[in-house]
C-alpha positions in Angstrom: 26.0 -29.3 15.5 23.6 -29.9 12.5 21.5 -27.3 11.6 18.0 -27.4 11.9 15.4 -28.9 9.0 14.1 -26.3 6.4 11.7 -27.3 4.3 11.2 -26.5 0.7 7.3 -26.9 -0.7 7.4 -27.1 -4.7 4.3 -26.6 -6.6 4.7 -28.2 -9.9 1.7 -28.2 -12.9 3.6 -28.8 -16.6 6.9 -26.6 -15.8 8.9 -29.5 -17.8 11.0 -26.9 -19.4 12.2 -25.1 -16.6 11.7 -27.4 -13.7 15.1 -28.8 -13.9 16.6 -25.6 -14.2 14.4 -24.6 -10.8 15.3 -27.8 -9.1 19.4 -27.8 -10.3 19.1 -24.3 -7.8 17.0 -25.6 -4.8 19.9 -29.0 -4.8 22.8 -26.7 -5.0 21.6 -24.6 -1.7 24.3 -23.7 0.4 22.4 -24.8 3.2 22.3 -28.5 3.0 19.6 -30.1 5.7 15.9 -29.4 3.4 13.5 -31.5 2.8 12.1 -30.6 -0.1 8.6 -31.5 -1.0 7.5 -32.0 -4.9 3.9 -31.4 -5.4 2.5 -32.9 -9.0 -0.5 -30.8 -9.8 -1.7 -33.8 -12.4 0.9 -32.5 -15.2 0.5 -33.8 -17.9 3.5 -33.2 -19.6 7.0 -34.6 -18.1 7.2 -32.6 -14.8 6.3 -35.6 -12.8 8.6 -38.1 -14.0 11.4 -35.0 -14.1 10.2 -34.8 -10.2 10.5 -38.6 -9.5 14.3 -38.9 -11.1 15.5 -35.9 -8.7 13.9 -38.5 -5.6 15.9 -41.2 -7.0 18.8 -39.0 -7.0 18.8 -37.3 -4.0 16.9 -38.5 -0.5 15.7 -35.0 0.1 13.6 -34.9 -2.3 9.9 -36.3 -1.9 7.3 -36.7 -4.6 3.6 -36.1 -4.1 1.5 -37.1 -7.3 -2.0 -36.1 -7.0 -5.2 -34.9 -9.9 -5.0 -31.4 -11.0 -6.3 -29.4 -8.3 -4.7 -26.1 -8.6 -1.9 -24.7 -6.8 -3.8 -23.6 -3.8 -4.4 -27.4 -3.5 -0.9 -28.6 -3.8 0.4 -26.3 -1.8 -2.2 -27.2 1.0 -0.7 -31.3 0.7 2.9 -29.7 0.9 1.5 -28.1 4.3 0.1 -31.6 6.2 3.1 -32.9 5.0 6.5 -30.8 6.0 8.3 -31.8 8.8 10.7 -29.0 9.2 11.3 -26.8 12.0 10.8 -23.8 8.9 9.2 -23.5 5.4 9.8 -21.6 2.5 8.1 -21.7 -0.9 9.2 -21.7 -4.7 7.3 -22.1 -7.9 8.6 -24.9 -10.1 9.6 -22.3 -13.0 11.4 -19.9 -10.8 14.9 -20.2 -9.7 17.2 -19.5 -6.6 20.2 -17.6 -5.6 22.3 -20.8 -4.2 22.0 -18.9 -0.9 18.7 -18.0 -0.7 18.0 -20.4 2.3 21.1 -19.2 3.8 20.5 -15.6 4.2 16.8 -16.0 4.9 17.8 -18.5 7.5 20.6 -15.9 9.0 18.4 -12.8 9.0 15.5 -14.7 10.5 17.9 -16.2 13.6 19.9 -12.7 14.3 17.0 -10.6 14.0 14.8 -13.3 16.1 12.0 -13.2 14.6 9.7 -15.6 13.0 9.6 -14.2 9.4 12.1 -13.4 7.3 12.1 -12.1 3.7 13.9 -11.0 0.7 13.7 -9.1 -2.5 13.0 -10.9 -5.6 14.9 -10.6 -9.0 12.4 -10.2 -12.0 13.2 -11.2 -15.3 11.8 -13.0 -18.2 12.7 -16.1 -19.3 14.9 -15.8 -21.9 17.2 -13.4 -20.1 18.0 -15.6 -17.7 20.2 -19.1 -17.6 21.8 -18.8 -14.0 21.6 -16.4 -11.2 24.4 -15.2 -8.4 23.5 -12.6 -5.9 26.9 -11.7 -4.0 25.8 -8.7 -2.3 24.8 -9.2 1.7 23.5 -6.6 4.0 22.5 -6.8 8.0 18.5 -8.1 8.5 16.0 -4.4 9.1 13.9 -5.4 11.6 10.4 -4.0 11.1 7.9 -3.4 14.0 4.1 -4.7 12.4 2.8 -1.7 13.7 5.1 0.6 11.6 4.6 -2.4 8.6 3.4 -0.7 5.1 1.9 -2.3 2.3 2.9 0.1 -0.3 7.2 0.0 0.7 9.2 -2.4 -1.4 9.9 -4.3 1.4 6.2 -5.4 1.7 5.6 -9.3 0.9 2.4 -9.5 -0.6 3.4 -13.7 -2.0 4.8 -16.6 -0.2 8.0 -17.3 -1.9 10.7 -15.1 -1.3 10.1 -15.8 2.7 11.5 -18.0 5.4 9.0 -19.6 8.1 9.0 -20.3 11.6 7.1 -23.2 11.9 4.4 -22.2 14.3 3.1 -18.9 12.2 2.2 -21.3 9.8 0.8 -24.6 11.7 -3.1 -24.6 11.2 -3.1 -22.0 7.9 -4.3 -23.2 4.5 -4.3 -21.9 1.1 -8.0 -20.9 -0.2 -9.2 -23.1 -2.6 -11.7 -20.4 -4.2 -9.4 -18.1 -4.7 -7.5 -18.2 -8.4 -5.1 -15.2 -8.0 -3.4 -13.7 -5.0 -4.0 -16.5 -3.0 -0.4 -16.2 -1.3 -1.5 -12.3 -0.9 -4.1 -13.9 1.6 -2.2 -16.2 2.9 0.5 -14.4 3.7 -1.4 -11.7 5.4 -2.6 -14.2 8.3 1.0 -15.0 8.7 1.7 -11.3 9.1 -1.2 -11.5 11.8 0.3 -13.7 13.7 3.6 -12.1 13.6 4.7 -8.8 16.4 7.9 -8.3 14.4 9.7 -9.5 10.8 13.3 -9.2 9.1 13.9 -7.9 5.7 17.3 -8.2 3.9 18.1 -6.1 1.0 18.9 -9.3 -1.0 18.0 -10.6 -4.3 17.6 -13.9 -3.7 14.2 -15.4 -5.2 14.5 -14.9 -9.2 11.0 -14.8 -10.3 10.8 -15.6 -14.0 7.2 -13.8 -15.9 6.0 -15.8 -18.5 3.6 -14.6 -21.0 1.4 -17.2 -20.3 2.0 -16.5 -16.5 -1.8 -16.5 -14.5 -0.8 -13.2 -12.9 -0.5 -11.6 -16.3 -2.6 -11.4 -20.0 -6.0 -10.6 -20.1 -9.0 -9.9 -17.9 -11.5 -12.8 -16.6 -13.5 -14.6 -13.9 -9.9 -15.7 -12.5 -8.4 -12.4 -12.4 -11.4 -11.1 -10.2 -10.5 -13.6 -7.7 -7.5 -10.8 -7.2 -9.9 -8.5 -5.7 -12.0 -10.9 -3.4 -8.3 -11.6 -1.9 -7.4 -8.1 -1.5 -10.7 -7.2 0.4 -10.3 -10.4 2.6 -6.8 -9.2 3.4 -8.2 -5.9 4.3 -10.8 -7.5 6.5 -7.9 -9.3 8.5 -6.2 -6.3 9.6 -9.5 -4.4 10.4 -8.2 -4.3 14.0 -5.4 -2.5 13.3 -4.6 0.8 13.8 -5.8 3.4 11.3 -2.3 4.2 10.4 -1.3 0.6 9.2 -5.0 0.4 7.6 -4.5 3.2 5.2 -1.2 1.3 4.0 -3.7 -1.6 3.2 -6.0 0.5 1.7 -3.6 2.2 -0.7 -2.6 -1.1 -1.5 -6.1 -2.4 -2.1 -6.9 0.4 -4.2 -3.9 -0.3 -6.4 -5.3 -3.6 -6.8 -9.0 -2.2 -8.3 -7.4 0.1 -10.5 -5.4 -2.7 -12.1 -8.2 -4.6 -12.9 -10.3 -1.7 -14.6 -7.0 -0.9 -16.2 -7.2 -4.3 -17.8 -10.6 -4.8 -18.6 -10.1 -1.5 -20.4 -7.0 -2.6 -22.5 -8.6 -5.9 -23.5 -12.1 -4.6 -24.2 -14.0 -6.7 -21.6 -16.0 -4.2 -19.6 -18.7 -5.7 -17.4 -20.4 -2.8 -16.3 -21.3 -3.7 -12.7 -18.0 -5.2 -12.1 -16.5 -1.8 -13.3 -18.8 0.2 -11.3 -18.1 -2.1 -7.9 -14.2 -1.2 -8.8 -14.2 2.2 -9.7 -16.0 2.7 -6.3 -13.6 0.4 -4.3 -11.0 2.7 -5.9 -12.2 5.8 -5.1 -13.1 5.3 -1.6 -9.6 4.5 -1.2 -7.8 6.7 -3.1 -7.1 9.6 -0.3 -5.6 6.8 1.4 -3.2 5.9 -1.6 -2.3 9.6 -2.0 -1.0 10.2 1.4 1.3 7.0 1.2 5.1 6.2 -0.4 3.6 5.4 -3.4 5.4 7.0 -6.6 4.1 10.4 -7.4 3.5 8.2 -11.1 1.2 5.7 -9.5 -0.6 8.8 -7.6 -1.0 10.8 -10.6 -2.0 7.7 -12.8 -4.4 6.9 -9.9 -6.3 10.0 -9.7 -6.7 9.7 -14.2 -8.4 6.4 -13.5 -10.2 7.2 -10.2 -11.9 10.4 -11.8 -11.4 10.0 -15.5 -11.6 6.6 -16.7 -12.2 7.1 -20.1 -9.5 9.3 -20.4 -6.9 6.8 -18.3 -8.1 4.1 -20.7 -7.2 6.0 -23.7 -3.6 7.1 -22.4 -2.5 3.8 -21.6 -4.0 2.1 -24.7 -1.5 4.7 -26.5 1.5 4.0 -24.2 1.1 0.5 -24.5 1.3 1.1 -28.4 4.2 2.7 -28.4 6.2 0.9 -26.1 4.9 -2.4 -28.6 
């Protein structure tokens, strides 16, 4: 009996050098019935055309060509546009373990649930050519009342995940929101979830780019990161206290990175590093009392109460490690 249809949303924007390396990977999956869905930001370089041969190719692939929207945008056309009974996501200068929708799709059916997810290998892109995870372990299922924000297990992006069809049906990307958009996203799939499966499985190889949009200096963008993490906050307001203070010690994370990095790069705006610091504080009892390293707690309290003095420390770790 044929296995059911995954499909396979790509966001691509000018990825030429390491789409076909990405797309090689989703071809050569394990599990063979995908449809998988090339979203054209408006490149202007030669991801499209690299996009259009693999359709010619191969019959699973489709091509979407549309202006340069952003990736919130493209992934939003990949959404009114899959057919399969699950979704998964990858970025176009990522890479996958050749059974990545394998294992997701395994954990997800024995565990019966309607989420599944996996680790992620990090690496940067010249350390990397090909990728082989040949480790498996048993699917953890995790109540989303005893779900924390701050484990590693915790998904706070949508790739690295497999889909049931209906937690997604109706959900869009937000268009106003630069960075963590999956973070938000993939909170109101957690919302609409009782229970999830985690594997202990490398399977999704995110790649880090210097010129990556989740890394580099601070600006209006990067901001964007904080209006997300509050809305995430806001969805799970309901909750009990307990899973609430997981968020919060997760949301405070998120403030003290970005007065971290308006420090480093000298671009203090002073009422958006006041409206931080105080975010930050008022959550930092939260962060102490949760599994985050005793590092991160320590480092935590510097910048909640010292700034000044957590700004000059990392300036002078950063040195040294440069």
């Amino acid at each position: 009996m044929e296995k059911p249809l995954i499909s396979i949303i790509i966001p691509i924007y000018n990825c030429s050098g390491y789409l076909v390396r990405c797309l090689e990977s989703v071809k050569d999956q394990t599990y063979h019935n995908l449809e998988i869905l090339l979203i054209d930001d408006g490149s202007t370089d030669d991801s499209g055309q690299i996009a259009d041969e693999y359709a010619k190719k191969d019959d699973r692939f489709h091509v979407f060509h549309q202006e340069n929207k952003g990736v919130s945008e493209a992934r939003n056309l990949g959404l009114s546009r899959f057919k399969g009974e699950y979704l998964t996501f990858v970025d176009g200068d990522d890479l996958l373990d050749l059974r990545y929708v394998e294992r997701l799709y395994y954990a997800l059916v024995k565990a019966q649930v309607p989420l599944a997810v996996c680790d992620p290998f990090n690496c940067r892109s010249e350390e990397i050519k090909e990728y082989c995870f040949d480790k498996e372990s048993e699917p953890i299922v995790i109540n989303m009342g005893q779900y924390d924000y701050t484990k590693p297990y915790a998904h706070k992006v949508v790739w690295g995940a497999l889909y049931e069809r209906r937690i997604v049906e109706g959900l869009i990307f937000c268009k106003d929101i630069y960075l963590a958009e999956d973070s938000l996203f993939f909170a109101e799939v957690l919302n609409r979830c009782e229970k999830i499966a985690y594997i202990r499985e490398k399977r999704y190889v995110y790649i880090l780019y210097a010129d990556s949009a989740s890394h580099g200096t601070y600006d209006w963008k990067k901001k964007t990161e904080v209006q997300a993490a509050k809305r995430v906050k806001e969805i799970f307001e309901d909750y009990p206290k307990r899973f609430q203070r997981k968020v919060n010690a997760w949301y405070c994370c998120v403030c003290l990175n970005g007065l971290k990095l308006m420090k480093i790069y000298d671009c203090v705006e002073a009422d958006w590093y006041e409206f931080l610091l105080k975010e930050a504080r008022n959550c930092l009892m939260d962060l102490l009392s949760s599994s985050c390293t005793m590092i991160t707690k320590v480092s935590s309290v510097i910048w909640c109460i010292f700034p000044q003095l957590g700004g000059f420390i990392y300036k002078r770790l950063k040195g040294k490690k440069e």
